[in-house]
The first five atom37 places (N, CA, C, CB, O) and aatype in JSON, in Angstrom:
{
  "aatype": [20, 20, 20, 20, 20, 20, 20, 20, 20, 20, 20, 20, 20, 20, 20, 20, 20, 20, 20, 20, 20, 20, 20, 20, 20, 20, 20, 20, 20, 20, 20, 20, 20, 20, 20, 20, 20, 20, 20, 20, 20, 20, 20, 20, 20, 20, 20, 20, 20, 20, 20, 20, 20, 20, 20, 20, 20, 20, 20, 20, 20, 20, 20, 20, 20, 20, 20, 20, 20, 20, 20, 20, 20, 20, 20, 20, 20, 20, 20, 20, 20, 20, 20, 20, 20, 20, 20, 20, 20, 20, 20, 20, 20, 20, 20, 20, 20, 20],
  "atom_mask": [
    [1, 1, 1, 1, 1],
    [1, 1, 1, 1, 1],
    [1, 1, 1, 1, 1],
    [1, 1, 1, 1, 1],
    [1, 1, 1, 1, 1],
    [1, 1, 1, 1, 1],
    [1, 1, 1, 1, 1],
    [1, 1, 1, 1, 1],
    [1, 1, 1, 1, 1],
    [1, 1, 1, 1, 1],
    [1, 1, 1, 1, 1],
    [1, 1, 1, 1, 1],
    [1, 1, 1, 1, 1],
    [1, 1, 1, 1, 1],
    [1, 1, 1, 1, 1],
    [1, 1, 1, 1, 1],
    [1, 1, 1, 1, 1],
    [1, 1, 1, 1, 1],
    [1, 1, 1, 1, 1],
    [1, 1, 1, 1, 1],
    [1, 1, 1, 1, 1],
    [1, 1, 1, 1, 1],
    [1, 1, 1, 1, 1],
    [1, 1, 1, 1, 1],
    [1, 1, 1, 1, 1],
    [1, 1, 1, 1, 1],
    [1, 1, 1, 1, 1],
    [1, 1, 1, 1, 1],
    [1, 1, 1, 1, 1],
    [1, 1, 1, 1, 1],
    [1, 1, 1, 1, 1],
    [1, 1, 1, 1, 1],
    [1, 1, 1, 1, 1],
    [1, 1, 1, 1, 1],
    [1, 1, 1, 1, 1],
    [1, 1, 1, 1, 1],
    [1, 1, 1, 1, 1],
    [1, 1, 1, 1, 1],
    [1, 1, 1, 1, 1],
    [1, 1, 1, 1, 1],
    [1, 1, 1, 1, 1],
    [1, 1, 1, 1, 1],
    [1, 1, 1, 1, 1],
    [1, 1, 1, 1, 1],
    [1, 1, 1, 1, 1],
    [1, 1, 1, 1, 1],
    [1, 1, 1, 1, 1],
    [1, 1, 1, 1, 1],
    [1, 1, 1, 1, 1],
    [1, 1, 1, 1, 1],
    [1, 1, 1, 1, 1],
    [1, 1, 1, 1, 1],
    [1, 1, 1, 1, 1],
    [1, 1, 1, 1, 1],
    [1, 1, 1, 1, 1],
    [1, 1, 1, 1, 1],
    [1, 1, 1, 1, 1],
    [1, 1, 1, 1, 1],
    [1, 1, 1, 1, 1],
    [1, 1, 1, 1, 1],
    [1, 1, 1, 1, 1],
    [1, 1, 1, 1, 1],
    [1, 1, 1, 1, 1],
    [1, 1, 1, 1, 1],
    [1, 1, 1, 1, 1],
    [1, 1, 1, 1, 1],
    [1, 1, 1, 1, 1],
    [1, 1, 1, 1, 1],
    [1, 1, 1, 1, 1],
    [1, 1, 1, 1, 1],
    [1, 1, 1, 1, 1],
    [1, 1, 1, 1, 1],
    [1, 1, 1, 1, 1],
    [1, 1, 1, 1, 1],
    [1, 1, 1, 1, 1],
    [1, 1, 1, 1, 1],
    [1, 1, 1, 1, 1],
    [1, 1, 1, 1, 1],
    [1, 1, 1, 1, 1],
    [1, 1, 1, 1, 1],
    [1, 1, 1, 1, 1],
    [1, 1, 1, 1, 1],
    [1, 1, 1, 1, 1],
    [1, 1, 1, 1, 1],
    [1, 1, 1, 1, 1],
    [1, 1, 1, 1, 1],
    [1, 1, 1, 1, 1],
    [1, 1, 1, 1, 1],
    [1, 1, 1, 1, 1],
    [1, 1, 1, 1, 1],
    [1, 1, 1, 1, 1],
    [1, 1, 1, 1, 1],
    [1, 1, 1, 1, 1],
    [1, 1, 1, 1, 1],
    [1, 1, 1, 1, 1],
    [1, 1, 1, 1, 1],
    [1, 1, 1, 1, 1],
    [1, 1, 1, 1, 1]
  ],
  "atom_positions": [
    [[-99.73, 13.07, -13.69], [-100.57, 12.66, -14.79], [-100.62, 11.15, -14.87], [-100.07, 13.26, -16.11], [-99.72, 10.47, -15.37]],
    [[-101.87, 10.6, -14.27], [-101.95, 9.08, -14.96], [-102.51, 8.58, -16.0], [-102.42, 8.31, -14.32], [-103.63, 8.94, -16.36]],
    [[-101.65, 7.46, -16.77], [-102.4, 7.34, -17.77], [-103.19, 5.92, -18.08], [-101.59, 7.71, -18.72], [-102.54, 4.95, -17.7]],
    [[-104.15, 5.67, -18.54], [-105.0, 4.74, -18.4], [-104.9, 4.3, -19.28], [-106.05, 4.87, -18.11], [-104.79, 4.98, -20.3]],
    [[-104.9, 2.51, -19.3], [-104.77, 1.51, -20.12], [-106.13, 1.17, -20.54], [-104.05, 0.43, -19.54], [-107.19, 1.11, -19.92]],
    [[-105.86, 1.0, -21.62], [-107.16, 0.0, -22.01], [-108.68, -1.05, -21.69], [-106.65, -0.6, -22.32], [-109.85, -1.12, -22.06]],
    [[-107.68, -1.78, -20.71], [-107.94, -2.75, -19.93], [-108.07, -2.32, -18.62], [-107.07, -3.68, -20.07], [-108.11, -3.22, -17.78]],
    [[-108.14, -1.13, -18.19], [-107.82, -0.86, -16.65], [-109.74, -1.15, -16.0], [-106.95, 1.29, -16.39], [-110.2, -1.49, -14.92]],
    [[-110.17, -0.9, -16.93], [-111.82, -1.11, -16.55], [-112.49, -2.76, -16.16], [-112.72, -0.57, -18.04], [-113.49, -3.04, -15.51]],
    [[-111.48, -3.67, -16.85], [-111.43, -4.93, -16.34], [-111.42, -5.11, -15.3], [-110.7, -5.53, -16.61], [-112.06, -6.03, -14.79]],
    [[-110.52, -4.11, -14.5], [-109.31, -4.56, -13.21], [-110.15, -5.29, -11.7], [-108.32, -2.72, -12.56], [-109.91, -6.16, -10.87]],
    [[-111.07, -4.46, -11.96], [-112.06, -5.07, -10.79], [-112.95, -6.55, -10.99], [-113.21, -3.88, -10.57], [-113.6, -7.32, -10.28]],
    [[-112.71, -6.49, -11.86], [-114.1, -7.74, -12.73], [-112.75, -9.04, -12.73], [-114.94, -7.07, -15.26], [-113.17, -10.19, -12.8]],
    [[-111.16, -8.84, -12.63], [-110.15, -9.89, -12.96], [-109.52, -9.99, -11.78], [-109.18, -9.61, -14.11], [-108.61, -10.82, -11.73]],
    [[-109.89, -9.07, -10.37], [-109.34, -9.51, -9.45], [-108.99, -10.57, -8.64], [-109.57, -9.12, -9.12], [-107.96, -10.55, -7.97]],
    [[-109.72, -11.43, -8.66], [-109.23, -13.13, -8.22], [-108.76, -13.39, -8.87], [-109.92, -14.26, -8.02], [-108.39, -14.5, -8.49]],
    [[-108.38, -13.24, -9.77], [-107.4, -13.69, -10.96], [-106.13, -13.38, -10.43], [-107.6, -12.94, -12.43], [-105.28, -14.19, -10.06]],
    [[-106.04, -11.6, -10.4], [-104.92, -11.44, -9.95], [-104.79, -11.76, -8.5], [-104.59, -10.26, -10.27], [-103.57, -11.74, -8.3]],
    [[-105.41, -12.05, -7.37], [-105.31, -12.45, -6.26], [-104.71, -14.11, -6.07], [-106.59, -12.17, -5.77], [-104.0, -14.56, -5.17]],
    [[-105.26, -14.74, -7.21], [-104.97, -16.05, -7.02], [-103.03, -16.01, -7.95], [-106.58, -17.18, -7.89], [-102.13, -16.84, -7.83]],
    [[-103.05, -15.17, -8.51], [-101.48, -15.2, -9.24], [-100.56, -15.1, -8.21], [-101.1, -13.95, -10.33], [-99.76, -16.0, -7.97]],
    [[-100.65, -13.73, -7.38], [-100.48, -13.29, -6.55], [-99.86, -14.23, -5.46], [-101.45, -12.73, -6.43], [-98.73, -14.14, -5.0]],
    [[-101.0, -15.31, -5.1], [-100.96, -16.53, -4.05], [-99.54, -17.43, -4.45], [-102.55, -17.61, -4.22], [-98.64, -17.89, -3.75]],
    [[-99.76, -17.44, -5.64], [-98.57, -18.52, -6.69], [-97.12, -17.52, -6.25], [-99.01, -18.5, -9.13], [-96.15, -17.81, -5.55]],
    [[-97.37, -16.6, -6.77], [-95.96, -15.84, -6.25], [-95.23, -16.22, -4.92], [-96.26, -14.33, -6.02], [-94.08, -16.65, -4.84]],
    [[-96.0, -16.02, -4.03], [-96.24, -16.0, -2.45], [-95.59, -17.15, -2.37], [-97.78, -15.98, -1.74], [-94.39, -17.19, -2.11]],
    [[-96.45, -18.37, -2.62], [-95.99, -19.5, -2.59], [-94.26, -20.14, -2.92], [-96.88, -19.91, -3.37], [-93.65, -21.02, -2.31]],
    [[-93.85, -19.3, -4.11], [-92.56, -19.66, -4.98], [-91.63, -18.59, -3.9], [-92.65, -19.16, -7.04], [-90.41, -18.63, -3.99]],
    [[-92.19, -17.81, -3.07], [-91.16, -16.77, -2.44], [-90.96, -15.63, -2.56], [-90.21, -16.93, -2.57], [-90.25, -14.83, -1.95]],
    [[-91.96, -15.56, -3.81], [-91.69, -14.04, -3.96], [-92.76, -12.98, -3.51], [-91.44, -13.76, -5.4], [-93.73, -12.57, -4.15]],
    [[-92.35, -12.63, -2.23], [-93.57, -12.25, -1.23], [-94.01, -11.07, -1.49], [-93.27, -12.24, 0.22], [-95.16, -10.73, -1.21]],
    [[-92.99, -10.15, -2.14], [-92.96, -8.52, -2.1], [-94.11, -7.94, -3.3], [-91.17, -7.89, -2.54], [-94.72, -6.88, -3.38]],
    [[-94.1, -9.13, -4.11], [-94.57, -8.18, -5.44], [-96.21, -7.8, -5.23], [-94.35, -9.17, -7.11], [-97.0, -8.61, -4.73]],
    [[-96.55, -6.64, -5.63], [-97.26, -6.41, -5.29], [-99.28, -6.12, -6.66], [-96.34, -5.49, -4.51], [-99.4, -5.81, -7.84]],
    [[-99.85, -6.31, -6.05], [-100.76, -6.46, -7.3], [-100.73, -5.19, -7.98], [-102.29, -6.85, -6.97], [-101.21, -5.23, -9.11]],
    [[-100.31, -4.12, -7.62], [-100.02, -3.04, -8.68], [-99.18, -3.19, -9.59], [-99.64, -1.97, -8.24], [-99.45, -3.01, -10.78]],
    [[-97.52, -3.72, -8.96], [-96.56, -4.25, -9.75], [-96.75, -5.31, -10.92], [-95.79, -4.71, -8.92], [-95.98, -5.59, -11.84]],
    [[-98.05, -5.83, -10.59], [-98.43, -7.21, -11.43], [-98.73, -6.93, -12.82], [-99.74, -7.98, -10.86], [-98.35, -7.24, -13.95]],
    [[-99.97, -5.84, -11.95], [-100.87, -5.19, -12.98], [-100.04, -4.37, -14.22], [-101.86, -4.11, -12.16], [-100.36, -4.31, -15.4]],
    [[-98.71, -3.67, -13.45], [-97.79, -2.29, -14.5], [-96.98, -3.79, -15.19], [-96.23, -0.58, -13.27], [-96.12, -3.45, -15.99]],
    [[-97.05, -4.74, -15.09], [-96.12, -5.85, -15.69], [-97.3, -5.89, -16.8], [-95.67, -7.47, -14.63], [-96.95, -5.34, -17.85]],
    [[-98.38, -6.34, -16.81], [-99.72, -6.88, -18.06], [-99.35, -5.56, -18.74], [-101.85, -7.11, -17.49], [-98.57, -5.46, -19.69]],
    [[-99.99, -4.57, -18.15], [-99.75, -3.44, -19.08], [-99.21, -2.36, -19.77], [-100.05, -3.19, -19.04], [-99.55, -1.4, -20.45]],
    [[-98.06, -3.0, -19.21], [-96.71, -1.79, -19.72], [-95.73, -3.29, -20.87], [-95.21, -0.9, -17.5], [-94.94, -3.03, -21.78]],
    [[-96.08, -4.59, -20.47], [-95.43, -5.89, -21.41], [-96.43, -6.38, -21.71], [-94.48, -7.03, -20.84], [-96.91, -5.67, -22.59]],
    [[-97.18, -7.34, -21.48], [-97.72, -7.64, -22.0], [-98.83, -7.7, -23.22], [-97.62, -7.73, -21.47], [-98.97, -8.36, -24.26]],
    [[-99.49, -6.71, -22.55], [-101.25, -6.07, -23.11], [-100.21, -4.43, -23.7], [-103.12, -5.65, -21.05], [-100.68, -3.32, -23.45]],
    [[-99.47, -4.52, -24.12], [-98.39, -2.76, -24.52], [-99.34, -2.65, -25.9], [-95.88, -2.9, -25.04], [-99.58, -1.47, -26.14]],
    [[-99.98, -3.64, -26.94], [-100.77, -3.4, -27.67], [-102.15, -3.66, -27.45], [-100.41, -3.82, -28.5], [-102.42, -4.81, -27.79]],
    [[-102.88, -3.19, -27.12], [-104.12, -3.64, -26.33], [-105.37, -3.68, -27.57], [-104.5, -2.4, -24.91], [-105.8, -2.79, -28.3]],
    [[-105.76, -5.26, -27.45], [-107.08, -5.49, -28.45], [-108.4, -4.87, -28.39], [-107.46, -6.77, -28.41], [-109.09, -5.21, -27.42]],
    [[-109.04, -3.78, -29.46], [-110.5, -3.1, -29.13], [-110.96, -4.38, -28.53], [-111.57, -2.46, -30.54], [-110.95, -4.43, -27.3]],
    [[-111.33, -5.35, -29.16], [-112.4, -6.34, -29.26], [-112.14, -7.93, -27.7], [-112.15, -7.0, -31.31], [-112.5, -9.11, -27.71]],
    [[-111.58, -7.33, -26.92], [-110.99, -8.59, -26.01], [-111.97, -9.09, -25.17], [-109.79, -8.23, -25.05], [-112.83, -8.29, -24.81]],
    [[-112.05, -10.68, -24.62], [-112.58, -10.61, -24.08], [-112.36, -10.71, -22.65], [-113.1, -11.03, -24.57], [-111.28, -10.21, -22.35]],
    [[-113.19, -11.32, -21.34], [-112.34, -11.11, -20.25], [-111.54, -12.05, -20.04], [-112.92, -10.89, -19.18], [-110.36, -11.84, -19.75]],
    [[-112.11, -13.33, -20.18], [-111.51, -14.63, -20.52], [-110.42, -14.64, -20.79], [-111.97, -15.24, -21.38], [-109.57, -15.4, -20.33]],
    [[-110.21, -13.44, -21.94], [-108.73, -13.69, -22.34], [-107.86, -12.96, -21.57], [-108.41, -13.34, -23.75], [-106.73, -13.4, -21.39]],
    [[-108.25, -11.72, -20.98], [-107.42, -11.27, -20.03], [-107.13, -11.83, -18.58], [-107.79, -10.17, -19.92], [-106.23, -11.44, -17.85]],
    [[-108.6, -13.41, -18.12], [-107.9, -13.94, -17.33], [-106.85, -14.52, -17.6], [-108.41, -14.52, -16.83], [-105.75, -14.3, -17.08]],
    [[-107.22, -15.63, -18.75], [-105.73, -16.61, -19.19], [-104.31, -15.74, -18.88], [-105.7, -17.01, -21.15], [-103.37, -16.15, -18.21]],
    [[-104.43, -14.46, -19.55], [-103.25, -13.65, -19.8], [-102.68, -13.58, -18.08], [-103.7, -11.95, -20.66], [-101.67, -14.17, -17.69]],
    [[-103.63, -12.69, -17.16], [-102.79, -13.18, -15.76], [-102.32, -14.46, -15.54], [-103.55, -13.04, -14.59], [-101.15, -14.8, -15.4]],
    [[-103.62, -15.36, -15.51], [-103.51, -16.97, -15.3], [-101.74, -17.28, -15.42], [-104.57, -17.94, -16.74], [-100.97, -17.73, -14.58]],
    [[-101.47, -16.77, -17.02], [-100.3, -17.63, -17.53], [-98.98, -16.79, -17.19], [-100.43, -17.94, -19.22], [-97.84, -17.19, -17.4]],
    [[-99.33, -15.65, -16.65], [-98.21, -14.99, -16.35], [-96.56, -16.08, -15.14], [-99.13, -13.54, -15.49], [-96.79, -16.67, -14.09]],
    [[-95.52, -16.01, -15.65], [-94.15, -16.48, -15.27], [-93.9, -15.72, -14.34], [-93.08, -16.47, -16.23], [-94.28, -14.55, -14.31]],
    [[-93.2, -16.32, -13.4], [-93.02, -15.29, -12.49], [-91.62, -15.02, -12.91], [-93.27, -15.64, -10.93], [-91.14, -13.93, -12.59]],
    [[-90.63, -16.18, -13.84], [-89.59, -15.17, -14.55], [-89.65, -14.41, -15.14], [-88.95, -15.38, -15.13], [-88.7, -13.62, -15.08]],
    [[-90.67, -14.15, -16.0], [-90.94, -13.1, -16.3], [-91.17, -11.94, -15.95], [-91.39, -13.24, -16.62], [-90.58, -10.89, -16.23]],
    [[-92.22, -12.19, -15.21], [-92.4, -10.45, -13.97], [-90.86, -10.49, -13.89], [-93.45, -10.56, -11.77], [-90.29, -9.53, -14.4]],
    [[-90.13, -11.38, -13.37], [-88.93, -10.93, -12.68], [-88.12, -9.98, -13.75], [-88.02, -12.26, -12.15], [-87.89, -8.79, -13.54]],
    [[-87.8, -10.58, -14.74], [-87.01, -9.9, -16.13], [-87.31, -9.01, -16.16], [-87.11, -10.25, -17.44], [-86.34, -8.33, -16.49]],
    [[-88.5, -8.16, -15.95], [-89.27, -7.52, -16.41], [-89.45, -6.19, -15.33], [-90.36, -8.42, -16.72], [-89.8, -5.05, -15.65]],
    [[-89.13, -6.65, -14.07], [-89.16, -6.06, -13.17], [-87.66, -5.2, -12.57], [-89.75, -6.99, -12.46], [-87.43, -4.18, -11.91]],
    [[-86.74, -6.42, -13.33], [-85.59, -6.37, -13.36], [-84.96, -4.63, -14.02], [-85.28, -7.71, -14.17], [-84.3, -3.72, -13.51]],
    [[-85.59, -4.84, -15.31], [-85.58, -4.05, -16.12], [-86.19, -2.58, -16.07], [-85.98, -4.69, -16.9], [-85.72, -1.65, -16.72]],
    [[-86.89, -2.5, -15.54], [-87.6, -1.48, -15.12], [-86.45, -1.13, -13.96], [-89.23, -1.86, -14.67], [-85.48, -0.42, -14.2]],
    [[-86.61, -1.46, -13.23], [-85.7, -0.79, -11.84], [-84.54, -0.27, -12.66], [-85.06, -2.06, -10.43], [-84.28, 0.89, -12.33]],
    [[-83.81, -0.71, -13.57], [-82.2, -0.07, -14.17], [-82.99, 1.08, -14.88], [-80.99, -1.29, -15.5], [-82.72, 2.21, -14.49]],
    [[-83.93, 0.97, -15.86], [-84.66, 2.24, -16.18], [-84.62, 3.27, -15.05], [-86.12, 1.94, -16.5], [-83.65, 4.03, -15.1]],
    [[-85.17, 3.38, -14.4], [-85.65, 4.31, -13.21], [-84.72, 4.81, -12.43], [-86.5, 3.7, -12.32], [-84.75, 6.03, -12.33]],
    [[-83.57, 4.05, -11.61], [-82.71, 3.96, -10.96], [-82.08, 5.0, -11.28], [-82.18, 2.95, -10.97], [-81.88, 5.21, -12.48]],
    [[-81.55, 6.05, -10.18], [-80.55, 6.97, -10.68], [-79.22, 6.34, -10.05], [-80.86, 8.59, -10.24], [-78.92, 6.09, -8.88]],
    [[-78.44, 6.16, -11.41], [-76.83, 4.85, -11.31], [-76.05, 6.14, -12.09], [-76.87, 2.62, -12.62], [-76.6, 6.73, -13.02]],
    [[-74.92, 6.43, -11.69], [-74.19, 6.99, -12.41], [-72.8, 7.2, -11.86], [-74.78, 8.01, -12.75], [-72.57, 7.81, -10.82]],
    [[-71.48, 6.42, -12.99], [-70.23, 6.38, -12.51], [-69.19, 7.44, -12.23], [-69.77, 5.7, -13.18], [-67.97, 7.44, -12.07]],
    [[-70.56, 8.75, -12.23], [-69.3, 9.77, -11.63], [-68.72, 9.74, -10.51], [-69.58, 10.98, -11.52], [-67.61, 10.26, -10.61]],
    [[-68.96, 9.37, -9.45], [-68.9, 9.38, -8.12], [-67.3, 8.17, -8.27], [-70.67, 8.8, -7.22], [-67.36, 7.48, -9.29]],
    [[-66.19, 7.96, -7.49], [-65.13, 7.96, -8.07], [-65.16, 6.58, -6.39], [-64.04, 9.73, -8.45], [-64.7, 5.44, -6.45]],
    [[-65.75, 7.16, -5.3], [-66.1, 6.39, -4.49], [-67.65, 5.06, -4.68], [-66.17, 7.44, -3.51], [-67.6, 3.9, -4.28]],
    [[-68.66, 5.59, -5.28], [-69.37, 4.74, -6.01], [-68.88, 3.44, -6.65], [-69.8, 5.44, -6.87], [-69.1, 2.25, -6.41]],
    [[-68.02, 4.17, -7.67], [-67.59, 3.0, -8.77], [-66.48, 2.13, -7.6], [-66.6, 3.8, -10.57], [-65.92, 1.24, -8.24]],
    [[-66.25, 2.13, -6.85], [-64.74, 1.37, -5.97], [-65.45, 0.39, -5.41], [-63.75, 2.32, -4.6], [-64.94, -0.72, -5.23]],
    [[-67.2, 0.78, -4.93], [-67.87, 0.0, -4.24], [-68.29, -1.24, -5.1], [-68.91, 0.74, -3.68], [-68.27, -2.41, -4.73]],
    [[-68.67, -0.75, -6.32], [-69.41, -1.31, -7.32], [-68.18, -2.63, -7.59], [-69.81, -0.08, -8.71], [-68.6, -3.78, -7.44]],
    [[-66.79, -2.44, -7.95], [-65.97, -3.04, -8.54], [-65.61, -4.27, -7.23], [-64.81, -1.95, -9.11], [-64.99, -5.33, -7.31]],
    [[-66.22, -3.7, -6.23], [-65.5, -5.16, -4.89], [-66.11, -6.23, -4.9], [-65.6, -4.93, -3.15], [-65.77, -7.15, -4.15]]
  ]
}
């Protein structure tokens, strides 16, 4: 089941946007992230309340100004969400503690 954002109808109309963010990443090193990852960053943090009335402008700025500490925090965070981590494993935790 996917579920659709608000803003997902933009996505094509803001793509150099996100292509040129993208470039900035690249540039700073961070080669992996990917424009889907970008995109689940705007709209799972950023845009999480999404305006009826927006315009596109503002959803360029909004990539435009995106941190890439941020994605990172953010990305950070998500992975411990998701991640199946758990200290039952008695050999796990020995690894974890070295």
């Amino acid at each position: 089941m996917v579920i659709s954002h608000a803003y997902d109808d933009f996505r094509a109309e803001v793509n150099l946007a996100l292509v040129s963010k993208l470039e900035e990443f690249h540039i700073l090193g961070y080669d992996s992230v990917s424009q889907n990852e970008l995109w689940g960053y705007l709209t799972k943090k950023k845009w999480r309340k999404p305006k009826e009335d927006i315009h596109i402008y503002e959803i360029i700025a909004d990539i435009l100004a995106v941190k890439v500490s941020d994605f990172i925090s953010f990305a950070t965070i998500e992975s411990y969400k998701s991640a199946e981590f758990s200290l039952d494993d008695e050999h796990e935790l020995k690894e974890l503690l070295k």
